[in-house]
PAZA-804718 format. One record per residue: residue number from 1; x, y, z of N, C-alpha, C in turn; residue in three letters. Coordinates in pm, whole numbers, plus 50000, padded with zeros to 5 digits. Atoms other than C-alpha are relative to their C-alpha. Last residue first. Layout:
N
REC   nr   n.xx   n.yy   n.zz  ca.xx  ca.yy  ca.zz   c.xx   c.yy   c.zz  rest
REC  NUM      X      Y      Z      X      Y      Z      X      Y      Z   Ala
...
end
This chain:
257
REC   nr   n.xx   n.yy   n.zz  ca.xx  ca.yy  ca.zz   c.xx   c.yy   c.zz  rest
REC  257  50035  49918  49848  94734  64742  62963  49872  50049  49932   Unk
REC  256  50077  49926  50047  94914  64482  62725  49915  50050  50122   Unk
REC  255  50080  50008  49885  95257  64366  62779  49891  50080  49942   Unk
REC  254  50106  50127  49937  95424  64205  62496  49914  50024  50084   Unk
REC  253  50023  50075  50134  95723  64476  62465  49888  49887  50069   Unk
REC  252  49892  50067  50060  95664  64676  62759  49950  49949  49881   Unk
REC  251  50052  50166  50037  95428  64937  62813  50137  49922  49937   Unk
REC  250  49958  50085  49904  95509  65276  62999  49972  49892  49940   Unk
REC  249  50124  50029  49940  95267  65497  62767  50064  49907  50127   Unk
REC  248  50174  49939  49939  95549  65691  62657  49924  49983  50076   Unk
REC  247  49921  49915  49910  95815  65426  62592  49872  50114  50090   Unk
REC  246  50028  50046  49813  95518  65242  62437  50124  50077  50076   Unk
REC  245  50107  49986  49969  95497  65526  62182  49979  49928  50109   Unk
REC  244  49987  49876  49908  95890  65579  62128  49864  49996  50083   Unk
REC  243  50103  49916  50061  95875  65192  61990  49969  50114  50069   Unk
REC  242  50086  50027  49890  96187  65004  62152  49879  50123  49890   Unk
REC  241  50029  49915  50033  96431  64825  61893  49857  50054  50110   Unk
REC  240  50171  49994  49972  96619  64625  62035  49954  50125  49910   Unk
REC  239  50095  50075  50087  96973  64552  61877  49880  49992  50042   Unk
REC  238  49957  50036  50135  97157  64667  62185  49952  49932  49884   Unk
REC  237  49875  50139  49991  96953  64773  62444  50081  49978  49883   Unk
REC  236  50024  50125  50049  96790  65125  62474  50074  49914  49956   Unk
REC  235  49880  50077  50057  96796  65390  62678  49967  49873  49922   Unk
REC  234  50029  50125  49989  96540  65649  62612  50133  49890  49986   Unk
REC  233  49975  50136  50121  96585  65976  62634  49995  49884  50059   Unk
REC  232  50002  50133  49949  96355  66207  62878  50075  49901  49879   Unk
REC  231  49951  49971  49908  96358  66572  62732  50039  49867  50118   Unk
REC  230  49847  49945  49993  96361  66496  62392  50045  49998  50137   Unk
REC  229  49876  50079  50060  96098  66225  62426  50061  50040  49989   Unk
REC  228  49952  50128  49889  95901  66453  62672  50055  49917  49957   Unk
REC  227  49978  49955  49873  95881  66703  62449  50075  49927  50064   Unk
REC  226  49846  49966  50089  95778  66552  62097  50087  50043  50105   Unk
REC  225  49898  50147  50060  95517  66388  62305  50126  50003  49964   Unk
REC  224  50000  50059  49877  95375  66737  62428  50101  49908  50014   Unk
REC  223  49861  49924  49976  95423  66852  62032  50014  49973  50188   Unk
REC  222  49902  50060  50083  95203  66573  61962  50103  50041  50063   Unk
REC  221  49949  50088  49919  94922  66682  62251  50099  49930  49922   Unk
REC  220  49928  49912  49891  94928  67043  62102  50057  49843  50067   Unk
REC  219  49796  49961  50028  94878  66890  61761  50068  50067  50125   Unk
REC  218  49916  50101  50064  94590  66660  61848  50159  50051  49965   Unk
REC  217  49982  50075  49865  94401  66953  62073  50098  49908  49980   Unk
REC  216  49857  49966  49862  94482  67173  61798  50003  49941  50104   Unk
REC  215  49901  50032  50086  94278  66927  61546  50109  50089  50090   Unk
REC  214  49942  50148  49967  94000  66851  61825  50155  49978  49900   Unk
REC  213  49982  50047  49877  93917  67241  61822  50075  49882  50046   Unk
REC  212  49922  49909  49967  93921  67287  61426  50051  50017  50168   Unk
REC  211  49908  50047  50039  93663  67007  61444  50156  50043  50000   Unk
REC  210  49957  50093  49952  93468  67198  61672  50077  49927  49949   Unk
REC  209  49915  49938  49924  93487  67507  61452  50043  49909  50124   Unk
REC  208  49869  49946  49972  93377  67339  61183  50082  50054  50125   Unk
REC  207  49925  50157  50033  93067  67152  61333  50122  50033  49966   Unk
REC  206  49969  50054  49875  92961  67542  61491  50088  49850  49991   Unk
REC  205  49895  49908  49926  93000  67696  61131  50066  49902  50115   Unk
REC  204  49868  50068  50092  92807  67386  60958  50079  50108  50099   Unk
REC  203  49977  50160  49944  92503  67409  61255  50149  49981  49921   Unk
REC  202  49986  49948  49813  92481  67834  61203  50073  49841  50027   Unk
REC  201  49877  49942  49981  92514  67734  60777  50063  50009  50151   Unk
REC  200  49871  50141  50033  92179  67525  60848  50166  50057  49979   Unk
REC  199  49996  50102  49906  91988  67787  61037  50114  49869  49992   Unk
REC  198  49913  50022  49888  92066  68048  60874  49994  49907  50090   Unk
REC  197  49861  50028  50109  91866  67995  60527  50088  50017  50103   Unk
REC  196  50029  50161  50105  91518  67976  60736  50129  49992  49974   Unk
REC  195  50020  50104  49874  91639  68324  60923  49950  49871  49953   Unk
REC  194  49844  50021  49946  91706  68459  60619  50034  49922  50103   Unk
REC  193  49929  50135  50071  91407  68373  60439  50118  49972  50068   Unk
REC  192  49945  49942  50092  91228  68593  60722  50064  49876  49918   Unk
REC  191  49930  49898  50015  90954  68508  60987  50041  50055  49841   Unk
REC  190  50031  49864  49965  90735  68240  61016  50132  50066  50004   Unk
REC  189  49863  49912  49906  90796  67937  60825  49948  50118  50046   Unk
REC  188  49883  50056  49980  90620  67673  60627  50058  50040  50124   Unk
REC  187  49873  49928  49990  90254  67829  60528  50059  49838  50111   Unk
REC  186  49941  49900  50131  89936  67689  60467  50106  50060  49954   Unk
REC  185  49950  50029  50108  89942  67398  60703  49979  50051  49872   Unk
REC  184  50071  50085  50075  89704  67441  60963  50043  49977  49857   Unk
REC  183  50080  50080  49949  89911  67562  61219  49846  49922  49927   Unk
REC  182  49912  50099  50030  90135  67766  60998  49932  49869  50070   Unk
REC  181  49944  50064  50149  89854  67969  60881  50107  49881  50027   Unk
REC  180  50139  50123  50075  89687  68000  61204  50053  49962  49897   Unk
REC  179  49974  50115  49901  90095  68146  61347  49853  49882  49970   Unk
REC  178  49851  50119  50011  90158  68344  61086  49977  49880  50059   Unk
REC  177  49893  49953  49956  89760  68538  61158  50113  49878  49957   Unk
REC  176  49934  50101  49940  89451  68369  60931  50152  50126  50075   Unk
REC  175  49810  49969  50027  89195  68623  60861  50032  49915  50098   Unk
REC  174  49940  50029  49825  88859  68389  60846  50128  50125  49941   Unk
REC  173  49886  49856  50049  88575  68523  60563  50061  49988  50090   Unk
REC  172  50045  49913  49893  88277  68276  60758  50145  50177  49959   Unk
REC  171  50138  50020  50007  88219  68059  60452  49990  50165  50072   Unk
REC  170  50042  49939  50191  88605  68042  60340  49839  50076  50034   Unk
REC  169  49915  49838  49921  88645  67940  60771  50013  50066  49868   Unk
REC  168  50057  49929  49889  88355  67674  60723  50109  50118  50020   Unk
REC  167  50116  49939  50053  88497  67529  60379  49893  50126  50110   Unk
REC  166  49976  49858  50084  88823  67497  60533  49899  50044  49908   Unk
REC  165  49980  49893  49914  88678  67300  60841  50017  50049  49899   Unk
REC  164  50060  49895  49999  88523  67098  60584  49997  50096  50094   Unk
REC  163  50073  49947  50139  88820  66988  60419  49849  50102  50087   Unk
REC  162  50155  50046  50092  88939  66876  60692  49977  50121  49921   Unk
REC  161  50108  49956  49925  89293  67074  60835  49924  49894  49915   Unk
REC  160  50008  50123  49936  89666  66970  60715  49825  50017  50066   Unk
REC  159  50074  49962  49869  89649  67203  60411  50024  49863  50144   Unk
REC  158  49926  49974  49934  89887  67114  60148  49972  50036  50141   Unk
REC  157  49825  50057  50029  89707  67007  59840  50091  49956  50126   Unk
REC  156  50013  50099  49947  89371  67109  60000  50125  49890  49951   Unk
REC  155  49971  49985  49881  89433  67441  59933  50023  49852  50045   Unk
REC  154  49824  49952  50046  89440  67381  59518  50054  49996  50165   Unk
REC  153  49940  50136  49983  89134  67151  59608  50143  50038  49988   Unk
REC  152  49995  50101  49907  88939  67429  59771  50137  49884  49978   Unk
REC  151  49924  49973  49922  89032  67679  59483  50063  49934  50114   Unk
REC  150  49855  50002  50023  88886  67454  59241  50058  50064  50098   Unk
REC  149  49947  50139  49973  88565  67391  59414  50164  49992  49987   Unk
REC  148  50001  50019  49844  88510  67763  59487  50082  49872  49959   Unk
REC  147  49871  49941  49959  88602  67844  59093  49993  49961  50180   Unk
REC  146  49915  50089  50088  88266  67588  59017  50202  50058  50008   Unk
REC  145  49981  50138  49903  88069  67734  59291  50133  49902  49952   Unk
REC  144  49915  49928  49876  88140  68105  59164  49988  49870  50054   Unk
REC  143  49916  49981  50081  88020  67979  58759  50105  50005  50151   Unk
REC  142  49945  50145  50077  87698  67800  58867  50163  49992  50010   Unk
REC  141  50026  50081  49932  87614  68172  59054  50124  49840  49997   Unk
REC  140  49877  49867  49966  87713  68368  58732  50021  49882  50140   Unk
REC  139  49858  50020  50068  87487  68083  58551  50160  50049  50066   Unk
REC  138  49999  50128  49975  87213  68153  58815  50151  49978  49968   Unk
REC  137  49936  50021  49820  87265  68509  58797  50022  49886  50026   Unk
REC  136  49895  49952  50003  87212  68500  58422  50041  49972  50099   Unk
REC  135  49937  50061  50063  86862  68287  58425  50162  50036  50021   Unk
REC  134  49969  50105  49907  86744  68534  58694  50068  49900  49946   Unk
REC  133  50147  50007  49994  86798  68864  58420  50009  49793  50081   Unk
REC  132  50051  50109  50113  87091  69011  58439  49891  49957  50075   Unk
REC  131  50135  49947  49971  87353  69229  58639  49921  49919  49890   Unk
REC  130  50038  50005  50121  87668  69116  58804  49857  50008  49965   Unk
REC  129  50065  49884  50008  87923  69178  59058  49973  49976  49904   Unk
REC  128  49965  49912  50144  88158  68899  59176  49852  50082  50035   Unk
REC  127  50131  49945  50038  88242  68685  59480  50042  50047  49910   Unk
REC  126  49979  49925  50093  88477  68417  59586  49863  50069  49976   Unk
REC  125  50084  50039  50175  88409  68262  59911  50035  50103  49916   Unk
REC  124  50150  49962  50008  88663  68369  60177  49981  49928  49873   Unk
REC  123  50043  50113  50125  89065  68332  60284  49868  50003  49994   Unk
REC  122  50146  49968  50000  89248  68654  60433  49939  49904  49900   Unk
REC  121  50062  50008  50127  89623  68671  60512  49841  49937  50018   Unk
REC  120  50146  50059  49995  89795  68862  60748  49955  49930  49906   Unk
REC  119  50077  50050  50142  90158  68965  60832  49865  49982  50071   Unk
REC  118  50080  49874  50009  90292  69098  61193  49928  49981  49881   Unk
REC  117  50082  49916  49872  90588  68896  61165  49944  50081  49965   Unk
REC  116  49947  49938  49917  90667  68773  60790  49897  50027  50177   Unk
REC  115  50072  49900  49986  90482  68463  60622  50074  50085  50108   Unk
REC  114  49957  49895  49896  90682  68229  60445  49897  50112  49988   Unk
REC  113  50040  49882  49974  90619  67968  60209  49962  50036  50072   Unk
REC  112  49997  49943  49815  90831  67739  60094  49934  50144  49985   Unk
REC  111  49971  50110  49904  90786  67534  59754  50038  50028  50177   Unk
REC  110  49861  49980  49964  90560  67814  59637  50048  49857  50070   Unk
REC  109  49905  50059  50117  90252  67743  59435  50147  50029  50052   Unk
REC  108  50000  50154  49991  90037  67771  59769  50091  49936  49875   Unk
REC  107  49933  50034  49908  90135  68157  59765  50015  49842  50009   Unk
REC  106  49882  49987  50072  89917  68209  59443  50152  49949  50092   Unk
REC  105  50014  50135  50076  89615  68087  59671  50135  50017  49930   Unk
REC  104  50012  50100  49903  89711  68353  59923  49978  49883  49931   Unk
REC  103  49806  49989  49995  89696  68612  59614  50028  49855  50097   Unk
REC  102  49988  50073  50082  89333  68503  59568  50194  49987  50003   Unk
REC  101  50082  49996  50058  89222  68654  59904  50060  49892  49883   Unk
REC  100  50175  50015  49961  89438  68827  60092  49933  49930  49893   Unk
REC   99  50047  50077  50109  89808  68794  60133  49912  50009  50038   Unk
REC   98  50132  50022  49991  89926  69162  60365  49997  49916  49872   Unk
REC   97  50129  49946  49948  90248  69244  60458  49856  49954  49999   Unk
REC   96  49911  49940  49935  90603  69075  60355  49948  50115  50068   Unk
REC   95  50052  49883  50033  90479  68766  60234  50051  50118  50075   Unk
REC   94  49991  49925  49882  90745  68554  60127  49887  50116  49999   Unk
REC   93  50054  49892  49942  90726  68284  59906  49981  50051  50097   Unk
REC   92  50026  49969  49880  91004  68088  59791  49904  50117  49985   Unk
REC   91  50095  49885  49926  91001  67928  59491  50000  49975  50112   Unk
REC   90  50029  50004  49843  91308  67640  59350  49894  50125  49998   Unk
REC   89  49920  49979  49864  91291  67667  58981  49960  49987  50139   Unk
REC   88  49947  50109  49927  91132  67430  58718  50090  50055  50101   Unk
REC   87  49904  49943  49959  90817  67668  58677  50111  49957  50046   Unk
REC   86  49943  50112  50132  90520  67442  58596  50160  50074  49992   Unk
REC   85  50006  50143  49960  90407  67562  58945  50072  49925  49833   Unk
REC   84  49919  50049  49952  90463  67916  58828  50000  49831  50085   Unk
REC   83  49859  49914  50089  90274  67978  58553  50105  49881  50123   Unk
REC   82  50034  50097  50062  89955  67743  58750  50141  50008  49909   Unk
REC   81  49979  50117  49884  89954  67998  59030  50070  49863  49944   Unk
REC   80  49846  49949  49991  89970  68291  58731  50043  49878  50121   Unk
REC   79  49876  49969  50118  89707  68177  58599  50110  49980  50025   Unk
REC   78  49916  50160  50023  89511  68128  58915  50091  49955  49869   Unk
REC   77  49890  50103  49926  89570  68445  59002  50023  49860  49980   Unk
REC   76  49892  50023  50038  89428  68564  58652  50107  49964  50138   Unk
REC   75  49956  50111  50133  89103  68382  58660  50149  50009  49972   Unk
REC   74  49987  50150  49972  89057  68488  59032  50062  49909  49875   Unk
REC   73  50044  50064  50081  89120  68892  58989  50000  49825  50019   Unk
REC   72  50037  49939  50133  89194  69044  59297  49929  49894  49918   Unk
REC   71  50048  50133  50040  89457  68968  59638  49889  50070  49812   Unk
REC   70  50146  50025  49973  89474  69216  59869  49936  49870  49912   Unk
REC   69  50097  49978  50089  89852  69274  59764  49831  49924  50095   Unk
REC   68  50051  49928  49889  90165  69254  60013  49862  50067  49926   Unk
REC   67  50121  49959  50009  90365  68945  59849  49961  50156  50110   Unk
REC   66  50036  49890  49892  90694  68881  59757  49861  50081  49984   Unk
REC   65  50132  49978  50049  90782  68573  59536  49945  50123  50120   Unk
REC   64  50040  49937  49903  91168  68495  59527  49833  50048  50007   Unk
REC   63  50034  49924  49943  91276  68257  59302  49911  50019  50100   Unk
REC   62  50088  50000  49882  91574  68043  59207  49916  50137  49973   Unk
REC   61  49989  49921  49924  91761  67922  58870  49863  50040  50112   Unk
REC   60  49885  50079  49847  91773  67610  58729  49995  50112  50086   Unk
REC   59  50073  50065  49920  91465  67733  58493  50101  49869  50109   Unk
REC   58  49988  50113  50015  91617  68011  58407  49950  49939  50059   Unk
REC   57  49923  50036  49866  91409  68344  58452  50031  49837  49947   Unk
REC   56  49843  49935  49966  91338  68573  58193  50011  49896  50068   Unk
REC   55  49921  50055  50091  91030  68368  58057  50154  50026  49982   Unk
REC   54  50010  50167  49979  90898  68376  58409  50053  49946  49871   Unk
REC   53  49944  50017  49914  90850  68778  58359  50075  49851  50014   Unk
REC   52  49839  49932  50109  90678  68738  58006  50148  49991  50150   Unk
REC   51  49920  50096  50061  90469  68501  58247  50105  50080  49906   Unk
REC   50  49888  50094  49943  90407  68750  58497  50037  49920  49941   Unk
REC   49  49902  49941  49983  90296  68999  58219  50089  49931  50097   Unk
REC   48  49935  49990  50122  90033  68778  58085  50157  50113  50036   Unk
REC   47  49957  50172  50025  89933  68655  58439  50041  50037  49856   Unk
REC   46  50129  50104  50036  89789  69033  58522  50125  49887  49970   Unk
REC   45  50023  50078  49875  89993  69262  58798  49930  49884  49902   Unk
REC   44  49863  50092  49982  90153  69474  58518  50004  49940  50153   Unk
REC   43  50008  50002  49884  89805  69552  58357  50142  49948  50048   Unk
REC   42  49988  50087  49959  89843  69689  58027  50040  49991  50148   Unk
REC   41  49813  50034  50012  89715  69997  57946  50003  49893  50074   Unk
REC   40  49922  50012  49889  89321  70017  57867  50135  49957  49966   Unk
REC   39  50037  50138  49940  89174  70155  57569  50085  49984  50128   Unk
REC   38  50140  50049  49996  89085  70499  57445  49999  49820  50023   Unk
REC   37  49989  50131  50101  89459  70551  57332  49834  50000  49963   Unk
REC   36  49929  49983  50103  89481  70900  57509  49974  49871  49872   Unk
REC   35  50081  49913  50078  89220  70836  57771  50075  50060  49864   Unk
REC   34  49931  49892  50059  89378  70528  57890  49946  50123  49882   Unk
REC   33  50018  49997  50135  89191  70296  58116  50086  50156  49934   Unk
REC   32  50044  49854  50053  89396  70197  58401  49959  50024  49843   Unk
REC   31  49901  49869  49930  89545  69885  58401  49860  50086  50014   Unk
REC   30  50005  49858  50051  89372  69545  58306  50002  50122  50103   Unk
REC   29  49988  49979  50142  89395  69193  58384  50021  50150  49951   Unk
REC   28  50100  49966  50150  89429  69223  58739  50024  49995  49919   Unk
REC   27  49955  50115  50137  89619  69130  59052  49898  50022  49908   Unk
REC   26  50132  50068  50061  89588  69437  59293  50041  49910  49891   Unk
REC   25  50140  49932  50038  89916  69579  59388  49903  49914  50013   Unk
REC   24  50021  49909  49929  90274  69474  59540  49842  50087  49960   Unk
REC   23  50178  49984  50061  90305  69166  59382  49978  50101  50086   Unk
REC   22  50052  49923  49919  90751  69177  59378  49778  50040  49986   Unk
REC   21  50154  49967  50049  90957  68920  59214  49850  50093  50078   Unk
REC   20  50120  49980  49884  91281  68824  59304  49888  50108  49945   Unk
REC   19  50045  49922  49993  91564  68633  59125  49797  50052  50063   Unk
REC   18  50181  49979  49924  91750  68450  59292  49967  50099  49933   Unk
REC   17  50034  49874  50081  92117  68361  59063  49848  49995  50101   Unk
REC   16  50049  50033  50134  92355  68177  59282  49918  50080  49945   Unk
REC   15  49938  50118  49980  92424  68207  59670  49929  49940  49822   Unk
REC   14  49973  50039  49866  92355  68578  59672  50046  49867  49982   Unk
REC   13  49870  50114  50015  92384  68715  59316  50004  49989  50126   Unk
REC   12  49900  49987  49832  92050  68918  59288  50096  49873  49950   Unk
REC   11  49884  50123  50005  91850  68976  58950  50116  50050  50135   Unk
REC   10  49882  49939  50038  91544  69239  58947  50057  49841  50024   Unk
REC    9  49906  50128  50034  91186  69231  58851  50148  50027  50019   Unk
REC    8  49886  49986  50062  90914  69512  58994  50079  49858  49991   Unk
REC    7  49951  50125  49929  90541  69391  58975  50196  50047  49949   Unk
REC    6  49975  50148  50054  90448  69736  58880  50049  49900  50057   Unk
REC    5  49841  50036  50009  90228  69984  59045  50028  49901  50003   Unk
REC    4  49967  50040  49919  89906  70076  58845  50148  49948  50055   Unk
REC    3  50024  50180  49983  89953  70280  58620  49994  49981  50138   Unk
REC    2  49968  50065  49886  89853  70681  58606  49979  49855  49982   Unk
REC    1  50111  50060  49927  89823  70863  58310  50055  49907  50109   Unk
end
């Protein structure tokens, strides 16, 4: 039967252990129902499978969070928002196509987060689908104001905008492009991690290689010195002692220039 596709997990050795984490579907509790069992197969986008995930991963160690999902279930993104915030590794999130919706909240649990060129992400009122008698709807109603509030305040962590601008662009279903997201303080960085993580190595290279510059400048102008004292000796008096350096510079004993 057909799953949905999985949040794959692997282990990288780049500058320590990253490992990287992939939401490439719909976030849901539940798979595909399974006509063999007669129940559903487990969902491997729901918050019970990212935490088995999250129990692999040290908590000195780094991750990666890669988004390109529409976004989904609300009870279990914020699950999984809430997983990883108690999570004592560094997070980076990267989206790497499309955050929409609840996923985009899951993104706010990253300590950097990155949205590639050409990305999108998509922020709105929460809705649902439900059938009942006016009492019910109400409650259902009661129930979508009460996940609004929370979402709001999870944004409002990090947002630099009013509050009720981000209630007016939730209201009106806004897609944000890299560049709205970073301009109102949902996102960090546009582009790639790499480009973030090159920036500071680019500055250590260039500081080495200047230093490395001023250290042959120091040994070319030694061996200069070493030169011109072989090739120029120095006479000197009986019982003086003359210092090769003012010889050099022309300075007598006592005289200062």
């Amino acid at each position: 039967m057909k799953k949905l596709t999985p949040i794959s997990f692997c282990l990288q050795k780049l500058d320590g252990n990253i490992h990287q984490i992939y939401i490439y579907d719909d976030i849901t509790k539940y798979g595909d129902f399974n006509w063999e069992t007669w129940e559903y197969d487990e969902s491997e986008t729901s918050a019970k499978h990212f935490r088995d995930l999250l129990d692999e991963i040290p908590e000195t160690d780094d991750i990666e969070l890669h988004f390109n999902t529409n976004g989904g279930s609300v009870s279990e993104g914020t699950a999984i928002y809430n997983l990883l915030q108690r999570h004592g590794g560094k997070k980076t999130g990267i989206v790497d196509g499309v955050c929409h919706s609840i996923a985009f909240t899951i993104l706010q649990a990253c300590d950097t987060r990155i949205m590639g060129d050409g990305t999108s992400a998509i922020i709105h009122n929460m809705w649902t689908t439900a059938t009942g008698n006016a009492k019910q709807l109400r409650d259902e109603a009661a129930k979508l104001d009460a996940y609004m509030e929370s979402c709001i305040a999870l944004f409002m962590k990090r947002c630099t905008i009013p509050e009720q601008q981000l209630r007016e662009m939730m209201d009106t279903e806004t897609v944000l492009t890299p560049q709205d997201a970073l301009d109102y303080g949902l996102i960090d960085k546009i582009g790639t991690k790499a480009e973030a993580d090159n920036i500071k190595p680019l500055q250590l290279v260039q500081e080495i290689e200047s230093l490395r510059q001023q250290l042959r400048e120091k040994e070319f102008s030694q061996e200069q010195l070493k030169e011109f004292l072989m090739s120029n000796p120095v006479k000197r008096e009986p019982e003086q002692k003359i210092d090769p350096f003012q010889a050099f510079f022309g300075n007598k004993k006592g005289e200062n220039r």
